[in-house]
Every structure is written in structure tokens, then in C-alpha cells.
N, C-alpha and C positions, 0 to 999 in steps of 0.2 A: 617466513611470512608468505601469504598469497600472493597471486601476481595482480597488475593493475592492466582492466583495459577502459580504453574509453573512444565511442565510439560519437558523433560530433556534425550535425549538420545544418547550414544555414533554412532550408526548404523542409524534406521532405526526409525523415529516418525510416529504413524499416528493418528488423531482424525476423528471420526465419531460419537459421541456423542454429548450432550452440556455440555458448561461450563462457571458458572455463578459467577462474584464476584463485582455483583449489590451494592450500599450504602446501608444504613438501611433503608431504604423506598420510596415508590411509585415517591414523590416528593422530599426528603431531603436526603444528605448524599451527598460523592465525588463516582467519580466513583473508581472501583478496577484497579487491574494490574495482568493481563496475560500473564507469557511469555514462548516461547515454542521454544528450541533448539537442534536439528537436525547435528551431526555429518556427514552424508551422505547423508539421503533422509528424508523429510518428507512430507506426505500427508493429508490435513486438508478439510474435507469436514464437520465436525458437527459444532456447534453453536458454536459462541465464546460473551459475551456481560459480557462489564465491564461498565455497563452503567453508564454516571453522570447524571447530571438533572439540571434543570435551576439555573443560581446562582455561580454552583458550579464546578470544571473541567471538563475536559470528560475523560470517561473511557482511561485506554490503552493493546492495543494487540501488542505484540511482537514477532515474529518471526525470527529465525537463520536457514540455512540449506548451507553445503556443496551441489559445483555440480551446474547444472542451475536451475530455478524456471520458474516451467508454471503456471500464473492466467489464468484459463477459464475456462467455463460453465461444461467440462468434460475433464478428462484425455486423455491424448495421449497415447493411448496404444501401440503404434509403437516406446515408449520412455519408456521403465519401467523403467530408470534411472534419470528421471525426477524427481524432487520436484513439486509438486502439489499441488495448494490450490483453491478451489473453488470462482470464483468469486461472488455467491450467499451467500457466508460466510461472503467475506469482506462485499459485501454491505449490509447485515444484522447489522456486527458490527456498519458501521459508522449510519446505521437509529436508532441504539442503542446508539448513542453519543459516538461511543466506537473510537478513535485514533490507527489505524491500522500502522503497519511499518514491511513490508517484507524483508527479503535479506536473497540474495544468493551469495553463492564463486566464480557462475561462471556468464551465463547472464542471464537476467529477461525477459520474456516475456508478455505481457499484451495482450488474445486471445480474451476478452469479455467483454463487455460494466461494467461498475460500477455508478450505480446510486444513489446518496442519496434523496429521498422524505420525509422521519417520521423524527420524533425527536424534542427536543426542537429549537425552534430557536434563544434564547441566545447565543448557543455555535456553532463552526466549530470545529469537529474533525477534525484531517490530517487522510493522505494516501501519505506514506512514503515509498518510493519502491529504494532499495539500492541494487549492483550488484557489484561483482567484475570485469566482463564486459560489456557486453552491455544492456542498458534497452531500447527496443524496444515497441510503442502499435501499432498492428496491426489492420489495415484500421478495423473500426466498432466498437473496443474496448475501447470505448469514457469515458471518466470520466468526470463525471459531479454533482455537486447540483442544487438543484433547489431552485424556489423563496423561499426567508428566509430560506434557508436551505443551508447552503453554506459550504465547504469543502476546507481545505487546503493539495495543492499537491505538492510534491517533489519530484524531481526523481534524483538520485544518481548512474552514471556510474563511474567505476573504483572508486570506492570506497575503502577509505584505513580503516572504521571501519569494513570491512567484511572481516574476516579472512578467510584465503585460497583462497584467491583473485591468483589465477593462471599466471597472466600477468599484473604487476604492472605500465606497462607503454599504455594499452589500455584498451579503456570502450567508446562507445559514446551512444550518446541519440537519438533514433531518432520517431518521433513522426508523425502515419501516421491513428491519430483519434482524434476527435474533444476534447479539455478540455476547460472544463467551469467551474469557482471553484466557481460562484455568491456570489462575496463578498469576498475570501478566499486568500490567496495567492499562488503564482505559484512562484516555485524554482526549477531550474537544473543545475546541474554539473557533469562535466566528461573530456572527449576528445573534439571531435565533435556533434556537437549539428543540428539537421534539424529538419523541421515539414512540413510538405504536407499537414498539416490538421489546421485548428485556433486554437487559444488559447486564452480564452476570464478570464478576471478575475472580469468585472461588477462592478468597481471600488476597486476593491480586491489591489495587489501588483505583480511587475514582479524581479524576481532576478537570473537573467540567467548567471553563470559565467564556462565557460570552460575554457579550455588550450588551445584548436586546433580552426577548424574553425569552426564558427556559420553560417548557412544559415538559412535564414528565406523564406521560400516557401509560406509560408501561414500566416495571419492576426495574431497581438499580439495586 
């Protein structure tokens, strides 16, 4: 099996390194378990891969942070109170077979496209993106797999497993970039739910359950 790391902090996390807890080998073994929690802020720009391999699960990465969480290409420097994780990180993990799952206390924002191409094609990791309020993807910041290589997406507003969830009674989804999971299944819940943009699953699964209203602007 892969190895387990976890890395843990009451303030302030950041990673800019790598970190590996691959199986015992090139092709055989399960993947490891990575998880990384953030009292306040944390900031992840270095490598994360808990790779699995054909046959056998796929890796997983775990993320916790107080506060709101920004995915994109570069930090918001007009927010040093941001949580920040590179989106060149996650889509490294998932080309690694590695099952990524973000959240934040406050809202998610998704700034830059996520694409999986490498990997084995036996397995769909997820991309699991959980908020205490709103998980928003911003026009361009598209998540997708590609042929044989498919991805399963969830996104989770107002979420009651993310502690310090600020306003228990709001969180909505709203989705204004294309997702294609080729194969994978697509899951959201929260408040209100809209998309401006399609969502294709290429015979994958759809499981869209809010409380409020659902609009559908664009193709499911």
C-alpha cells in the first residue's frame, strides 16, 4: 500500500515542496493518503501525488482550511487572507490518479481551468470541492477529463462537514465554466444551484440535490 502523510497546522499551512506516498511500485501497490489541515490559511503550490495504478484505488489528497479558498493559476495578492492552492497542483494530482477534496469554512472559488490527460485509464479519481458557503467556477475555469481518462466531480455548498462553516443556513453552486467528467459522475448540493455553462458526463451519472432553486441555463 502507499504511504500516509499528514501535514497539520493550528495558524498558517503552506507547501511548496513535493510530497510522495506512491505504492511499492512503478505498476503494483494501492495508492497513499495525504492530508493537510489548516486552522486559518493555507497555501499549496508544491507537488502532491498519492498515486494508485491500474487494478488498484487511486491515491487520495485531502485538504481542510478556515476562511475562503482560492483555486487558480496564481495567488490573489489583493487577498493575503485567502487560502490558496494552485490549480497546477490539483491537476498534477488527479494525472497522478491521485483523488483530490478541498474545503473551506468560508466560500470556494474555482479561477482556472483543471484538466486531467495522463494516467491510468482503469480508474477516475474525484475532485471534490466542499465550502461552508458558496462554490462558485468562474467563466474559463473548466474542469474536465479527457477521452479514457475521466474524473469524478462534486461540489458541495453549505456544507455541514466543513467546520467553521460561518452561516449555516447559505452556500449556493453556481457554475459559469464548462464540466465534462468523460465517464465520471457529477454531484452538487447546497442552496441554489445555476450553470451558464454545460455539463456533460459522456454517459458518466448526474446527482444534483439542493434545498433552494435549481436553474438550469445551460445543457446537462
Amino acid at each position: 500500500a502507499g504511504g500516509t502523510v499528514t501535514l497539520a497546522a493550528s495558524g498558517t499551512l503552506s507547501h511548496a515542496g513535493q510530497i510522495s506516498a506512491v505504492g511499492i511500485g512503478p505498476t503494483i501497490g494501492r495508492g497513499g493518503t495525504v492530508t493537510m489541515a489548516a486552522g486559518t490559511r493555507a497555501t499549496v503550490e508544491g507537488q502532491v501525488n498519492a498515486q494508485g495504478h491500474a487494478g488498484t484505488a487511486a491515491g487520495t489528497w485531502t485538504l481542510t482550511t478556515g476562511g475562503d479558498l482560492l483555486l487558480a493559476a496564481a495567488p490573489d495578492l489583493s487577498r493575503p487572507d485567502l487560502s490558496y492552492v494552485a490549480t497546477s497542483t490539483v491537476q498534477t494530482a488527479l494525472n497522478n490518479v491521485t483523488s483530490v477534496s478541498l474545503a473551506g469554512a468560508g466560500d470556494l472559488a474555482v479561477n482556472s481551468a483543471i484538466v486531467r490527460t495522463l494516467g491510468t485509464t482503469t480508474l477516475l479519481p474525484s475532485l471534490d470541492l466542499k465550502a461552508g458557503g458558496n462554490v462558485t467556477l468562474a467563466t474559463g475555469a473548466s474542469l474536465r477529463g479527457s477521452t479514457a481518462r475521466g474524473i469524478n466531480v462534486s461540489v458541495t455548498a453549505n456544507s455541514d462537514a466543513v467546520a467553521g462553516d460561518r452561516d449555516v443556513t447559505t452556500g449556493d453552486v453556481t457554475v459559469n465554466a464548462a464540466i465534462s467528467t468523460f465517464g465520471g459522475r457529477f454531484a452538487s448540493s447546497g442552496v441554489d444551484f445555476s450553470n451558464s455553462a454545460a455539463i456533460a458526463t459522456n454517459s458518466g451519472t448526474f446527482d444534483i440535490r439542493h434545498t433552494g432553486l435549481v436553474s438550469v441555463g445551460a445543457g446537462l
